[in-house]
C-alpha positions in Angstrom: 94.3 -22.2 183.3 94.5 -23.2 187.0 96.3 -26.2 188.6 94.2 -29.2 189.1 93.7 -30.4 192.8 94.4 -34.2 194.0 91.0 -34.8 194.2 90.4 -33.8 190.3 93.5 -35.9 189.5 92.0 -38.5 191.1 88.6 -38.6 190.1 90.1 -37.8 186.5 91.9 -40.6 186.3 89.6 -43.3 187.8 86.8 -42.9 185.6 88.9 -42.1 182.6 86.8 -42.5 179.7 83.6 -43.7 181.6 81.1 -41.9 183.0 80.3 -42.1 187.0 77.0 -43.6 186.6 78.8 -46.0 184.7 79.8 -47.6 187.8 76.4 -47.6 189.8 74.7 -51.5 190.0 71.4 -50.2 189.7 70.1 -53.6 190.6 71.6 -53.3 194.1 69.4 -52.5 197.5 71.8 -49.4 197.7 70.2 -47.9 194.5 66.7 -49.0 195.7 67.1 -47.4 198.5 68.4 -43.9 196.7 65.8 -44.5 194.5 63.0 -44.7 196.7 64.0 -41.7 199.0 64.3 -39.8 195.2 61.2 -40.6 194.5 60.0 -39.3 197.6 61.7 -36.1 197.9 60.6 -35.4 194.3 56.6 -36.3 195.4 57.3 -33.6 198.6 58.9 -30.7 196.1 56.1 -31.4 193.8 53.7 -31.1 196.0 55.6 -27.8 197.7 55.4 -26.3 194.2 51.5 -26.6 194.0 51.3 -24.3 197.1 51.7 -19.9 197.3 55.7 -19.3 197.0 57.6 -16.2 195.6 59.1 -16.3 192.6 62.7 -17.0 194.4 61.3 -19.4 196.4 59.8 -21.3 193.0 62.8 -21.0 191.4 65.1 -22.8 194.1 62.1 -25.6 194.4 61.7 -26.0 190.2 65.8 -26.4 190.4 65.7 -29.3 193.2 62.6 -30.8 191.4 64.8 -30.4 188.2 67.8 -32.5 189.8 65.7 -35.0 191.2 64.2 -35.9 187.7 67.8 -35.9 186.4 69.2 -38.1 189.4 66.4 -40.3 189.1 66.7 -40.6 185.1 70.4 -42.2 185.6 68.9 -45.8 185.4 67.7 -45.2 182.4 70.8 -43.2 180.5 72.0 -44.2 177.2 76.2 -45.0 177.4 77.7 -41.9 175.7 79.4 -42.4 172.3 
């Protein structure tokens, strides 16, 4: 069991019980603006996916179109129980 750094202390305590999306407005410009360069990015991998890659190559595009999808779907995350 290692020793915990500041910045996990930190973190730890802050959202204690919360999630971090928890404390996104996502009403504000701010996540508009994430939301929209998202949305973008995800249209540009998609469309990189379409083309002739390797399979590593694939793989590391599938995995950035797979965290876009999930960084995207935060608006729309039920609270945790």
């Amino acid at each position: 069991m290692g020793t915990k750094s500041l910045t996990e202390i930190v973190v730890s305590a802050r959202f204690a019980g919360k999630r971090p999306e928890d404390f996104i407005d996502f009403r504000s410009d701010t996540w508009a603006a994430l939301r929209e360069r998202a949305t973008r990015r995800l249209a540009l991998m998609r469309q990189k996916n379409d083309g002739a890659l390797n399979a590593e190559t694939t793989a590391a595009v599938r995995g950035r179109i797979a965290e876009l999808k999930e960084f995207l779907a935060l608006e729309f995350s039920a609270p945790e129980d």
